[in-house]
Wavefront OBJ file of the C-alpha trace (Angstrom):
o trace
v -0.957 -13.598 9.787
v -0.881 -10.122 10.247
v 2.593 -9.441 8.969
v 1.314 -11.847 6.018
v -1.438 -9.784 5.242
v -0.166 -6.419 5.690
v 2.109 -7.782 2.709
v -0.633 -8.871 0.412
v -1.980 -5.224 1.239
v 1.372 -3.656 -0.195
v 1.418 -5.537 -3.338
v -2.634 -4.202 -4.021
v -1.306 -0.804 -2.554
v 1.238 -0.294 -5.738
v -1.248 -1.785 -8.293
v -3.773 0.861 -6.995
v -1.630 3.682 -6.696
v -0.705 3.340 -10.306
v -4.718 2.693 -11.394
v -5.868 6.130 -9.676
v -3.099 8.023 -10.388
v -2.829 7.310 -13.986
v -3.869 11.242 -14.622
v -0.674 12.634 -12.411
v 1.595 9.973 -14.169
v 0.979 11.087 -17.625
v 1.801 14.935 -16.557
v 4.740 13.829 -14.779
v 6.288 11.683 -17.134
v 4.677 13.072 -20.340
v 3.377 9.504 -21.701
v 0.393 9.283 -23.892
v -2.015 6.582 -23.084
v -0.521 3.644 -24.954
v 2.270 4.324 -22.776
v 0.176 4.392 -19.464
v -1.674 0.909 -21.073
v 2.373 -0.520 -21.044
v 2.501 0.398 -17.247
v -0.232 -1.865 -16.507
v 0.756 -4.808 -18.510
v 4.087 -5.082 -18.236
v 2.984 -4.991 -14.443
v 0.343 -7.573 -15.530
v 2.406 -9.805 -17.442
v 5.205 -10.473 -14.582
v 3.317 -10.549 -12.185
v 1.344 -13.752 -14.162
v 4.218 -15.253 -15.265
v 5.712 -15.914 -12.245
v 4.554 -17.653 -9.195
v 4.846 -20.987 -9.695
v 8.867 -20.275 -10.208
v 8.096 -18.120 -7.178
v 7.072 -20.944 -5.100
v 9.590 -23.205 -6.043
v 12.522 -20.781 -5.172
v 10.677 -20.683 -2.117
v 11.312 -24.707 -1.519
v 14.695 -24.170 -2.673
v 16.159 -21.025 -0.989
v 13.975 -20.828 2.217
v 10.293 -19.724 2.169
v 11.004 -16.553 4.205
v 14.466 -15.393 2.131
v 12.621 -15.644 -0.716
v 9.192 -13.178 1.112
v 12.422 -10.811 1.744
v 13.749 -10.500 -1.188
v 10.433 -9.631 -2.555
v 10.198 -6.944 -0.076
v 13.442 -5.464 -0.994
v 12.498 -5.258 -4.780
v 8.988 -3.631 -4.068
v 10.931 -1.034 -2.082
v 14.166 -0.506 -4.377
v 11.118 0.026 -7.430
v 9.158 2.327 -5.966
v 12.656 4.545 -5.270
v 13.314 4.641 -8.509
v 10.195 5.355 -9.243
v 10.162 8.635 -6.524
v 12.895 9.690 -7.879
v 12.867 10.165 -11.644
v 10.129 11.003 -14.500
v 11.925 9.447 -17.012
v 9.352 6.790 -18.686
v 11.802 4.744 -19.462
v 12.691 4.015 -15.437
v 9.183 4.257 -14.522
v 8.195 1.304 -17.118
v 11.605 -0.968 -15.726
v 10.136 0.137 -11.936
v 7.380 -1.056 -13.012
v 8.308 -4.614 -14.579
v 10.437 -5.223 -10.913
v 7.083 -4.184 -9.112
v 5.728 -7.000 -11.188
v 8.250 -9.495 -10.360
v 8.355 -8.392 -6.465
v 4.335 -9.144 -6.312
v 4.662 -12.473 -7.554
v 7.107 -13.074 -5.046
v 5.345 -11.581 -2.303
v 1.751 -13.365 -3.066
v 3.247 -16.324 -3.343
v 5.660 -16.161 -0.476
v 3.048 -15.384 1.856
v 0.856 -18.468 0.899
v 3.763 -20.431 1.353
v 4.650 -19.337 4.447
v 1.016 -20.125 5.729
v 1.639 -23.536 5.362
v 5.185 -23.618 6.657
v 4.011 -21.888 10.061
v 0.549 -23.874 10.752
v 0.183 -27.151 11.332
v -2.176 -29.099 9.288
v -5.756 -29.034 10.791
v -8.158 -26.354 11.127
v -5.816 -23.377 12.339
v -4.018 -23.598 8.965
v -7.548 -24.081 7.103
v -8.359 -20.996 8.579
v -5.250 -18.823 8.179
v -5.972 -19.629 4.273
v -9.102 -18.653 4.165
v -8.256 -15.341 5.876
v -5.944 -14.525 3.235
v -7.760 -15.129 0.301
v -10.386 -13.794 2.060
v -7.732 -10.587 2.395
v -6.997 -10.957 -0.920
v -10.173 -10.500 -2.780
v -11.451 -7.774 -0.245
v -8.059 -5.700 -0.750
v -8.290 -4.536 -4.299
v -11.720 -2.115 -3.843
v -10.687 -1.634 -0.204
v -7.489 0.049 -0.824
v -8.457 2.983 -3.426
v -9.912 4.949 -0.948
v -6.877 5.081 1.682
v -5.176 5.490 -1.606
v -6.968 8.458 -2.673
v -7.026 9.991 0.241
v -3.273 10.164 0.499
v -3.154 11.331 -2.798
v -5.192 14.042 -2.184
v -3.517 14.769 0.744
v -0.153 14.726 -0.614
v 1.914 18.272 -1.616
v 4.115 16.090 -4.396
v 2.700 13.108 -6.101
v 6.109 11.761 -5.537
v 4.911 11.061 -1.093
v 2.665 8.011 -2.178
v 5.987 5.960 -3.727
v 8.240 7.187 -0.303
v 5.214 5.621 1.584
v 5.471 2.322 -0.558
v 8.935 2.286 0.365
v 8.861 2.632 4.027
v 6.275 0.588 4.490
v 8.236 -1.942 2.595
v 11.514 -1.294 4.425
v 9.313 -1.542 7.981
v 8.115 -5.366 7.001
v 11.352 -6.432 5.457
v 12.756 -5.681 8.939
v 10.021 -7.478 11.042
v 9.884 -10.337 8.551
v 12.768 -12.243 10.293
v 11.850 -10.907 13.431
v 8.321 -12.573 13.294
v 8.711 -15.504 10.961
v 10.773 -18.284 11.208
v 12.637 -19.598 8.352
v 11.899 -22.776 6.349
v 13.821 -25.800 5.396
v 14.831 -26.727 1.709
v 12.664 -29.318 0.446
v 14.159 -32.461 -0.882
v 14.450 -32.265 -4.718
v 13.342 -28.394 -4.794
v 16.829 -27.407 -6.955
v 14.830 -29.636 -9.704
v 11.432 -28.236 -9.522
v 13.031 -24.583 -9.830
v 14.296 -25.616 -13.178
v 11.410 -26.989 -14.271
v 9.201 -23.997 -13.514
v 11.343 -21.810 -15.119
v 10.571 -22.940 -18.038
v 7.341 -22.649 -17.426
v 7.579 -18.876 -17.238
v 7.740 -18.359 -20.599
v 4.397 -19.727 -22.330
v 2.502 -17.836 -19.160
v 4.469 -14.625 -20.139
v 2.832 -15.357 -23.520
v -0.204 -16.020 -21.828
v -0.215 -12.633 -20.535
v 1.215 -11.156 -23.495
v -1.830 -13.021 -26.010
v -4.338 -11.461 -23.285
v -2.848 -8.083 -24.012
v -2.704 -8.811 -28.006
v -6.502 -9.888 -27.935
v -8.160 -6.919 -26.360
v -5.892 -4.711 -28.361
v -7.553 -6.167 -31.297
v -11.370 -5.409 -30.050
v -11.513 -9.150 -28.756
v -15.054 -10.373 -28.865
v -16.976 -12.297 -26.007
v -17.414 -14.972 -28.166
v -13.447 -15.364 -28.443
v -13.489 -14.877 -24.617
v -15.325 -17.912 -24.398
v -14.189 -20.723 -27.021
v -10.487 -19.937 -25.525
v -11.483 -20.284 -22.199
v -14.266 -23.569 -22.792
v -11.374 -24.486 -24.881
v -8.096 -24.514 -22.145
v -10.612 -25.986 -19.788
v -11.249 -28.856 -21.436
v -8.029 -29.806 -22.745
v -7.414 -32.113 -19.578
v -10.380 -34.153 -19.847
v -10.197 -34.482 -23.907
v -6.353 -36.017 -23.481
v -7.727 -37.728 -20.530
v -10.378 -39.419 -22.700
v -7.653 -40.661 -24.855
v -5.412 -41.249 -22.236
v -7.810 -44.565 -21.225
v -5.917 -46.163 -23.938
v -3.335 -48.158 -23.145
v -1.006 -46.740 -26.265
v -0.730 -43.043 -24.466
v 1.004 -41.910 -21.959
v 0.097 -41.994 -18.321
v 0.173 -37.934 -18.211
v -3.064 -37.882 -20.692
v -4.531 -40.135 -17.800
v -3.738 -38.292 -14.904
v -5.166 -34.730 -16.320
v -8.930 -36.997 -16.715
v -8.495 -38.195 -13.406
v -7.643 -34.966 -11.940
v -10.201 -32.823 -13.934
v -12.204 -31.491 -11.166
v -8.450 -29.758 -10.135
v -8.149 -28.200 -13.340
v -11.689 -27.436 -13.614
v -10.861 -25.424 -10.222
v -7.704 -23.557 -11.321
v -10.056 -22.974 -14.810
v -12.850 -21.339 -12.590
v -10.692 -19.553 -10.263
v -8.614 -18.123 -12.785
v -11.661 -16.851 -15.026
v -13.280 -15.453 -11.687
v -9.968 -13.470 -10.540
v -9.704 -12.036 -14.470
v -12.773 -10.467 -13.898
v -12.802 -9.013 -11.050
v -9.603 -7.629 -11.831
v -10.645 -5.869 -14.968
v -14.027 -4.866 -13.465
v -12.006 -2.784 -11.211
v -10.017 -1.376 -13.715
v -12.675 -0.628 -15.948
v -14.997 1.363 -13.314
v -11.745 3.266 -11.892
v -11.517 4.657 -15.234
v -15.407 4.902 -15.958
v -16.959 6.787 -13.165
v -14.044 9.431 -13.352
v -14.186 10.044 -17.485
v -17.957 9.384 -17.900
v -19.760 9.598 -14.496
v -17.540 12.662 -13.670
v -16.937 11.059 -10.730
v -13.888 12.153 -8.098
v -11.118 9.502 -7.301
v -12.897 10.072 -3.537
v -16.057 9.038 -4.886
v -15.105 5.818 -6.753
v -13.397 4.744 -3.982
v -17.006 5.008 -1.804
v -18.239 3.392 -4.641
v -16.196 0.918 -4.765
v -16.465 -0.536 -1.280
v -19.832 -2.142 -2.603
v -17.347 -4.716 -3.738
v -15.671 -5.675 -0.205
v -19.633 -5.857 1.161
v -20.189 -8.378 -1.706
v -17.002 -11.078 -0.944
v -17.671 -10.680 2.975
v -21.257 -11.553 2.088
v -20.363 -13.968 -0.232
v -17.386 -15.647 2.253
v -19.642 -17.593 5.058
v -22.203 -17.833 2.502
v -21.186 -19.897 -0.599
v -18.898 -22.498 1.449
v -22.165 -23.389 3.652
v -24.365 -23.458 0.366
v -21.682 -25.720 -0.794
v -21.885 -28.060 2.077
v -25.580 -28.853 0.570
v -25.987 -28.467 -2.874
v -22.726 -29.571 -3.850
v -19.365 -27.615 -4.911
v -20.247 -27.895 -8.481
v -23.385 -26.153 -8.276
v -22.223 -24.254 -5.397
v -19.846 -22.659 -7.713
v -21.650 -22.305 -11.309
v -24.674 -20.639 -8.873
v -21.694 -18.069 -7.669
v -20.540 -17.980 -11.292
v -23.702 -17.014 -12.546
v -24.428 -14.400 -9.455
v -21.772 -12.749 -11.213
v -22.771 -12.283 -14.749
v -25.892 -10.840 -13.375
v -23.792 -8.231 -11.966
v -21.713 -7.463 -14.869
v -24.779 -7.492 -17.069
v -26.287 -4.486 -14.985
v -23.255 -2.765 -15.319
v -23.458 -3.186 -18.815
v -26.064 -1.393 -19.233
v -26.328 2.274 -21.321
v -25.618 5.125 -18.665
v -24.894 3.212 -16.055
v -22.079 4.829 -14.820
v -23.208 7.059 -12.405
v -22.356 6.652 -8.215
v -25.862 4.515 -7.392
v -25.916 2.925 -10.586
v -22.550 0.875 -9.554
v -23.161 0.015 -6.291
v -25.500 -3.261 -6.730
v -24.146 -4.413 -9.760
v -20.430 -4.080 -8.392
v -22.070 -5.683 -4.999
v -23.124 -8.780 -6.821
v -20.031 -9.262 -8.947
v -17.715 -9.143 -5.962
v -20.432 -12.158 -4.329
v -20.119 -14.155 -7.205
v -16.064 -13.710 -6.789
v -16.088 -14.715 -3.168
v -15.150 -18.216 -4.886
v -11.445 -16.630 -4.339
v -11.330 -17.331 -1.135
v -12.536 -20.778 -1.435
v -9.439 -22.400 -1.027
v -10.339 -25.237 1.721
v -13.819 -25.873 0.329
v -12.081 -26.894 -2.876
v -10.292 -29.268 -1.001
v -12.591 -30.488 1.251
v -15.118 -31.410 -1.620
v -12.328 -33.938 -3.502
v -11.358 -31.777 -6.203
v -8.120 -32.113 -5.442
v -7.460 -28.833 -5.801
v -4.545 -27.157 -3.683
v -4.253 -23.578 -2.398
v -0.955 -23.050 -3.858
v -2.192 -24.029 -7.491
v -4.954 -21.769 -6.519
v -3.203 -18.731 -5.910
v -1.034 -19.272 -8.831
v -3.917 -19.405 -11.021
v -5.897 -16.808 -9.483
v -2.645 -14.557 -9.767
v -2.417 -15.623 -13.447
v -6.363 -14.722 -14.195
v -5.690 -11.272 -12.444
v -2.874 -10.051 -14.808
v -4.396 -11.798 -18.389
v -8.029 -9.576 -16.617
v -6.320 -6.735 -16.348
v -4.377 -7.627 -19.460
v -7.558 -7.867 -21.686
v -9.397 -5.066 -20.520
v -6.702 -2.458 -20.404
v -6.487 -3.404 -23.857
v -9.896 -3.289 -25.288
v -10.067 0.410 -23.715
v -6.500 1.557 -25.209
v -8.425 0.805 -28.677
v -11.297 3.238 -27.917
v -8.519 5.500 -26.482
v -6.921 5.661 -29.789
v -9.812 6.106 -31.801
v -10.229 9.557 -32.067
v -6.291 10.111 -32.017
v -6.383 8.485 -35.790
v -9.525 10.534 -36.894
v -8.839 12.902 -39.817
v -8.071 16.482 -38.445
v -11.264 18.196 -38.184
v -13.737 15.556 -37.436
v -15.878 15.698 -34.112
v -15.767 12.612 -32.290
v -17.304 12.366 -28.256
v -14.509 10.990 -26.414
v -16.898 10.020 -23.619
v -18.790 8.014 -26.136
v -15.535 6.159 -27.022
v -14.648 5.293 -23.518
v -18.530 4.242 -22.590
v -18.308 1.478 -25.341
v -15.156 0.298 -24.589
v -16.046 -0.278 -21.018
v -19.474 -1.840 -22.142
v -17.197 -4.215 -23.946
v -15.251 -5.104 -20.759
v -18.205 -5.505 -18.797
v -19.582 -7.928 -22.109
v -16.415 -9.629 -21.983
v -16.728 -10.095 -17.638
v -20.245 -11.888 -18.382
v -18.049 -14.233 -21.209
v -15.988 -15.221 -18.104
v -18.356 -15.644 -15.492
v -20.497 -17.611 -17.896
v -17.816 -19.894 -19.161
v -16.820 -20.248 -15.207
v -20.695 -21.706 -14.562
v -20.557 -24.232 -17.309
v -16.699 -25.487 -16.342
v -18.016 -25.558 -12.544
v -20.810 -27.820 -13.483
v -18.754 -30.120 -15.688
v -15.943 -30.927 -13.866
v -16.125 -29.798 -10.081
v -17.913 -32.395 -7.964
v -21.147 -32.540 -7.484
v -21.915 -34.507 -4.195
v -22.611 -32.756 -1.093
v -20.155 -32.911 1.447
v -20.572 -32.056 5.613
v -19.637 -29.308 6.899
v -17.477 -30.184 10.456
v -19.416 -28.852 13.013
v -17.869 -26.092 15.484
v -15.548 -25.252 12.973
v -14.162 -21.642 14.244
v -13.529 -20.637 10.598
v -17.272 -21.188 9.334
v -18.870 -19.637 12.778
v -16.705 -16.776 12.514
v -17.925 -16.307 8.622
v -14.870 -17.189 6.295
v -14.971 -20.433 4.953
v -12.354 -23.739 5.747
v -11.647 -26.807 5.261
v -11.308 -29.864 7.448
v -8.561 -31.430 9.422
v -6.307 -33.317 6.847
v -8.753 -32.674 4.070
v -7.112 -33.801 0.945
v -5.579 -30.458 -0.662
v -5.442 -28.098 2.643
v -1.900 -28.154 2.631
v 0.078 -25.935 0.303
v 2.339 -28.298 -0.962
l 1 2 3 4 5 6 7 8 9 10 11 12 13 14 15 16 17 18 19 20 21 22 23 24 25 26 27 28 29 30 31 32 33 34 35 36 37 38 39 40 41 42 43 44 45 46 47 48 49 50 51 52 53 54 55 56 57 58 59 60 61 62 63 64 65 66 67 68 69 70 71 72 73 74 75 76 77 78 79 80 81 82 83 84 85 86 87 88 89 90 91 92 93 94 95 96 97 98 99 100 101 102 103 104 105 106 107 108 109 110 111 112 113 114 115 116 117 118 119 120 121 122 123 124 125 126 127 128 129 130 131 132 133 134 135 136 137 138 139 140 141 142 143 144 145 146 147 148 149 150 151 152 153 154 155 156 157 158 159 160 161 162 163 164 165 166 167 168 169 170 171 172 173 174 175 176 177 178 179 180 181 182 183 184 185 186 187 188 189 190 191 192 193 194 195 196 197 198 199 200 201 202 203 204 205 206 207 208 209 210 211 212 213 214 215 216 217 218 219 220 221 222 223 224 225 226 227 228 229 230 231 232 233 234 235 236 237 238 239 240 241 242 243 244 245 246 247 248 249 250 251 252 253 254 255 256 257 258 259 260 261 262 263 264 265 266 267 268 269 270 271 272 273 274 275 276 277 278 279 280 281 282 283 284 285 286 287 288 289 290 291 292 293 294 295 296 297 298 299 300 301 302 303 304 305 306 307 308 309 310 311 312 313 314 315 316 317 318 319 320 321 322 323 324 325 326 327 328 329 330 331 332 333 334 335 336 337 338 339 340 341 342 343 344 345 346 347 348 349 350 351 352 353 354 355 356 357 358 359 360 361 362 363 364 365 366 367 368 369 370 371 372 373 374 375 376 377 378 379 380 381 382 383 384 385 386 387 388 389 390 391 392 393 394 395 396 397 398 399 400 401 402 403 404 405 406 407 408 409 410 411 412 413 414 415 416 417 418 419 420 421 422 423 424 425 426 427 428 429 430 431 432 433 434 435 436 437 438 439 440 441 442 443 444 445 446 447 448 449 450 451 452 453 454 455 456 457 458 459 460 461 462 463 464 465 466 467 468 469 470 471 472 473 474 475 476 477
């Protein structure tokens, strides 16, 4: 587990290193900020593209080659990236860093289930990794400040990446054991590779919407729109004339409905962090020290939110369990909406009740143990999906503001800040879009009955949610 998450920690390591350093970047490599917008979603869009082909090369090749070879690309990209300012490298480095997360994230779940037998112990090495997951994003740009400000050449923070890299690809086979091919997996790799391609666009259309000032509204007749797809063919599927498929997506829409929620959830909290990296340091004037105080509001609000919501679950009812954690969100980016609220105390309970609301990420088991049907692996792939179309999207609707006062006629006086503050408003409009859409699709498809929580169970005492023994869904597979 600790291997396992020291992995996750790399992957949210190189996305942060390139989120806080964006300033040294463009000096180094002389790119304007269209180009540093292509660093983060050509990141974005590999890194949503593939982990369900991820997960099946994992069923085909061995579970633990596959974790290594994901190692060895995160490590081989950030060399190249050490080691030359040409933009053109640093954007392929940073397309391979893409790929090598997706590997990684995915790789690691997998190997959760390989190593734990079914039963509580595996319920609760999930939750501790989504749990690790949704804490590591804030929690890792302060280390990763602080080594940038401690660092003589820029160039130290990708050696680090490397090493640390290099260290777990060595201990990898030393610690884990490897898995067997599953039956049938050659065919499953085939078919999610072709599934690569419309989530590429996926990413892609996320980028090509906030580059065109995307409105909430948009944000939320696409997203009430892809939810519901499953149970409108479903409806139809009752006939007898259409195929079983339209069926199986109505009987299984509480599953989709928690890939749709999970995947709107990680979007946002994605972007948020984006968006206030680049805030507090243009408007609030804020150090990258600073925001990353500022930021650990965030890990406060999905340790809070971990024992909390699966308990609140366990009497209310997943459904509204969810939509209430859904809507404990908005609030949050609704404060941070607000005009001149950019400043160091102005962030911290907004941001605090955002990352609450997103605590649903490391739901995994409570998903399951409800009947949703839901499985962590679908989980994972969705929630790494809505993290690259969040970051995506917002990186987007702030390269418009960005360019704004590039295109002004020569002469005209334009406050950049200004630009910047409404852009960011925009995201943080958008993040109430997708935490409101998330509270609606909760209550009309996740289930609403109450289910028991299993008493003594180590994972809810010790404040992370889990499932049950052989609850439907707490295997990976």
């Amino acid at each position: 587990m600790v291997l396992l998450a020291a992995a996750q920690v790399l992957v949210v390591f190189d996305t942060t290193v390139f989120t806080v350093g964006l300033p040294w970047i463009a000096v180094r490599s002389q790119l304007s900020f269209q180009g540093l917008t292509w660093l983060l979603s050509v990141y974005s869009v590999c890194f949503a593209a593939l982990p369900v082909l991820a997960g099946a090369l994992g069923e085909a090749l061995g579970r633990r080659r596959v974790l290594m070879g994901g190692l060895a690309l995160s490590s081989l990209a950030a060399v190249a990236a050490a080691v030359t300012e040409d933009s053109g490298v640093l954007l392929a480095s940073r397309a391979v860093q893409g790929v090598a997360a997706a590997v990684i994230t995915a790789g690691a779940l997998a190997l959760i289930d390989s190593t734990h037998q079914q039963g509580p112990g595996r319920d609760r090495a999930l939750s501790v990794h989504f749990a690790v997951v949704a804490c590591a994003g804030p929690a890792m740009l302060l280390p990763t400040a602080l080594l940038l400000d401690a660092s003589v050449r820029g160039e130290t923070v990708f050696w680090v990446q490397t090493v640390a890299g290099a260290v777990l690809l060595v201990l990898t086979p030393v610690v884990l054991t490897e898995s067997a091919p599953l039956p049938a997996a050659g065919a499953r790799v085939g078919r999610a590779a072709l599934g690569v391609v419309p989530l590429a666009f996926l990413a892609w259309f996320a980028d090509w919407l906030g580059d065109h000032s995307v409105s909430a509204t948009t944000v939320v007749v696409i997203a009430v729109a892809g939810a519901l797809v499953p149970s409108a063919l479903g409806l139809l599927g009752r006939r007898e004339r259409m195929p079983e498929l339209f069926a199986r997506l109505h009987r299984e829409r509480a599953a989709f409905g928690g890939y749709t929620v999970v995947a709107l959830l990680a979007a946002g909290l994605a972007g948020v962090l984006y968006a206030l990296t680049l805030a507090l340091q243009v408007i609030g004037g804020l150090s990258v020290m600073q925001v990353g105080w500022a930021l650990l509001s965030a890990v406060a609000g999905v340790l809070l939110g971990c024992p909390a919501l699966p308990r609140l679950a366990a009497r209310i009812g997943l459904g509204a369990a969810v939509a209430g954690a859904c809507a404990v969100a908005a609030v949050g980016f609704v404060l941070l909406s607000r005009e001149d609220a950019f400043r160091f105390a102005d962030v911290l309970l907004p941001l605090l009740l955002v990352a609450f609301g997103c605590a649903v990420l490391a739901l995994p088991a409570g998903f399951a143990r409800s009947g949703s049907g839901a499985l962590p692996q679908g989980l994972n792939s969705s929630r790494q999906l809505g993290a690259g179309l969040g970051v995506s999207l917002f990186a987007g609707v702030v390269s418009v503001a960005m360019r704004a006062p590039a295109s002004a006629p020569y002469g005209s006086h334009f406050d950049y800040r200004a630009f910047v503050a409404g852009a960011v408003r925009d995201c943080f409009e958008l993040g109430v879009a997708l935490c409101a859409t998330g509270a609606v699709i909760a209550l009309l498809t996740l289930p609403r009955h109450r289910f028991p929580a299993p008493a003594g169970d180590p994972a809810l005492s010790g404040g992370a949610p889990a499932g049950t023994a052989g609850s439907p869904g707490s295997s990976g597979r």
